[in-house]
N, C-alpha and C positions, 0 to 999 in steps of 0.2 A: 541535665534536662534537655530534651529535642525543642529548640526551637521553629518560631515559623517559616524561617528559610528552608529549613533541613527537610519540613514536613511538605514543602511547595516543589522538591526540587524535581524534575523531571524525569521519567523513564525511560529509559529507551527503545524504541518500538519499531516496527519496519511497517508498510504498506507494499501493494503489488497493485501495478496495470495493468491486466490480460489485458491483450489488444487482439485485433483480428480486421479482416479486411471486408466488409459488411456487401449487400447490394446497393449502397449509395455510399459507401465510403469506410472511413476507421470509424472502428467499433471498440468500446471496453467494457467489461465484464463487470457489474457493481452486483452488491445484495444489499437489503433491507434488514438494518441492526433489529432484534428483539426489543419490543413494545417495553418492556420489565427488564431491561439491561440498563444500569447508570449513567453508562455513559455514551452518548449519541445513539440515546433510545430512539425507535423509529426512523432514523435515518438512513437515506441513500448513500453507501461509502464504498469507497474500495476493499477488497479482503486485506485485511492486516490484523498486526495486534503488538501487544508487548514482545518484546525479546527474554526468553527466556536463559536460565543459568543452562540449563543444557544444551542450548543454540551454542552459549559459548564454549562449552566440555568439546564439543564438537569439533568447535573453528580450531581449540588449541588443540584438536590431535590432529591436525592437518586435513582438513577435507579436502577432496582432488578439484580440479576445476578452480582453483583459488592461487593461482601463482600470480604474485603479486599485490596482495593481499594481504592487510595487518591482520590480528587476530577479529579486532573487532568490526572491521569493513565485513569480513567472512561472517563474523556473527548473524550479523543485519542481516546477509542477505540469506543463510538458514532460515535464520526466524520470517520472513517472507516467503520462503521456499514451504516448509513448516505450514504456517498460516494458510497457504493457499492450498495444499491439500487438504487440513483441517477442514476449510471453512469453504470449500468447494469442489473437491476432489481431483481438483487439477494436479498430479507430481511431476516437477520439473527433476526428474532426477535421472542419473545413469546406471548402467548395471555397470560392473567390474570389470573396465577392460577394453568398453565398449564406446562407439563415439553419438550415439542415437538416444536420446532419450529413451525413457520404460514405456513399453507397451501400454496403449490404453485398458488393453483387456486385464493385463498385470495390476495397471494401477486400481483400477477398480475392483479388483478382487482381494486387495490389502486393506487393512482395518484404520479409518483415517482415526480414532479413537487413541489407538496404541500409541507409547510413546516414541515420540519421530525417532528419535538418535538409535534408541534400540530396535526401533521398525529399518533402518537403512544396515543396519551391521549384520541384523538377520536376512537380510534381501540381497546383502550385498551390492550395497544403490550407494552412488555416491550425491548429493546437491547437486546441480547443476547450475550451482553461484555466477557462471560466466555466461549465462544465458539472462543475465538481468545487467539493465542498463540504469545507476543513479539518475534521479529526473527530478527530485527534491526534498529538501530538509526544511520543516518547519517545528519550532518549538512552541507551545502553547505558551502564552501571553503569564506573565508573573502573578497576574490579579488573579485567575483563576484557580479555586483548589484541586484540580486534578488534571495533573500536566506531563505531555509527554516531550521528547525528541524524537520525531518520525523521519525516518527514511524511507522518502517513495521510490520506488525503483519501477520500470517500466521490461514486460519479457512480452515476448512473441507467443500464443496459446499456441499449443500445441494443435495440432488441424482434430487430430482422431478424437482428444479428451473430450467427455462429455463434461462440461459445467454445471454443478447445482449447487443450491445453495443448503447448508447442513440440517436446518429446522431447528437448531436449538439458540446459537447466538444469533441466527440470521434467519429468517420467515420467507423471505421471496427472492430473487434473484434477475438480473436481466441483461444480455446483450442491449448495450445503444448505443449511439453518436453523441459524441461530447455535447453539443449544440443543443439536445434534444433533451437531455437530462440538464441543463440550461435552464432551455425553454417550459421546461415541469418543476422547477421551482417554484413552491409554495400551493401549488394546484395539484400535482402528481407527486411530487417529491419534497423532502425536507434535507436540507442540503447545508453541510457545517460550511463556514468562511473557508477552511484550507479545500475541502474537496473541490467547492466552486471555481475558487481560483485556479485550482488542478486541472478543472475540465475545461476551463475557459485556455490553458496555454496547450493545453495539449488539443482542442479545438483548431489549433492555428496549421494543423498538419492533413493534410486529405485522406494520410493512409497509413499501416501501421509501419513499413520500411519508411515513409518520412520521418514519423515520429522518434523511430527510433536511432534514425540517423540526426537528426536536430537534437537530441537530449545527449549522443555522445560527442556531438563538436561544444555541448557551451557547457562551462564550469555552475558546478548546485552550486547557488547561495544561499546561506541560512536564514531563515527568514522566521524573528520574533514577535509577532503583532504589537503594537502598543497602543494603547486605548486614546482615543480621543473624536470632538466635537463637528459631527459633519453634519454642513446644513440642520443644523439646531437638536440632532439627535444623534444617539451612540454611533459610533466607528471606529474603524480600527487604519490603522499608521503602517504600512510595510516599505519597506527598500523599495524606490521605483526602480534600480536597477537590477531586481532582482528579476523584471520580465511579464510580470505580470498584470499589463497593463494601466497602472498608475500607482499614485502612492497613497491617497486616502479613499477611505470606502464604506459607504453606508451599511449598519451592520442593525437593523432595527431589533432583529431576535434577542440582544444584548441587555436592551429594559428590561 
């Protein structure tokens, strides 16, 4: 019989930053989860999703651009790579040979529907895994019944690629300033604990070459919420040292 550990235990998932350089500063690329999706319905998030068994067929036949890399470091960042042309048409990926990312006109003339692994072998594309920078690993909290392991990873958009957002898991899509999808919580936006935290550290940078230079000098820490009493209502517990501005934090959506 499957106990209830077994049944809580986490999946493995990756996220993605587009980032880019705005008229007042860094900008990142979020969409709006589906109203009728379970899990962070109507929510402002980054493109991401579960990691797939083919993400990992992939990493183990050696995809290029991964030197240095375990199988499953590789995995994560397919299934990110994966996800963000899914779920906005951006492909981080190379042709055969070549040191330049895919044309935009290329990428957008390839079916984001098809399946990745066999979309890149017929294309002859390889990931572009070394174009993505670790920026954070958060594990949903025990209490709750549907929990993943995310890996955020942070990459440079592409200038040419046009961004949308796909209309079936995601409804609207938007270029912002960390600060400003901040400032649209609970008025503009609805904003899970991990993204907020996301955009309040990645906030701390003016531009996307700072960002991305601050996320590969300091080591990810994993960060497991743990539930408890702030100022007389729900909150959640994280590492102060894992950067994020403190250690306890009012979480009122939690009642």
């Amino acid at each position: 019989m499957t106990d209830a550990k077994s049944l809580a235990a986490p999946r493995a998932a990756s996220t993605i930053l587009l980032l880019r350089d705005g008229p007042t500063g860094l900008e990142v690329f979020m969409v709006v989860r589906h109203h009728e999706i379970d899990f962070a319905s109507g929510a402002l998030v980054f493109p991401g999703g579960r990691m797939e068994a083919a993400d990992a067929e992939l990493a183990r036949k050696g995809a290029p651009f991964c030197d240095g890399l375990d199988e499953t470091a590789r995995a994560l960042r397919i299934a990110a790579i994966r996800e963000a042309f899914e779920e906005c048409g951006v492909l981080l990926a190379r042709p055969a040979g070549e040191k330049v990312l895919v044309s935009a006109e290329r990428a957008s003339a390839l079916d984001r529907g098809a399946p990745f692994a066999g979309l890149m072998a017929r294309e002859r594309l390889g990931p572009a895994t070394d174009a993505l920078v670790p920026f954070a690993r958060w594990i949903t909290p025990a209490f709750l019944p549907k929990r993943f392991d995310t890996h955020f990873f942070l990459a440079l958009a592409p200038p040419d690629h046009a961004l949308a957002h796909d209309g079936r898991e995601t409804v609207d899509s938007v270029w912002i300033a960390p600060r400003d999808a901040l400032e649209g919580k609970g008025e503009r936006f609805k904003l899970l604990f991990p993204t907020e935290r996301n955009l309040w550290k990645l906030a701390r940078n003016a531009d996307a070459a700072s960002a991305l230079a601050a996320a590969r000098a300091a080591p990810v820490m994993t960060v497991v919420p743990e539930l408890m009493q702030v100022d007389g209502g729900p909150g959640l517990r994280i590492p102060p040292e894992a950067g994020y501005g403190g250690e306890a934090f009012s979480v009122p959506e939690l009642r």
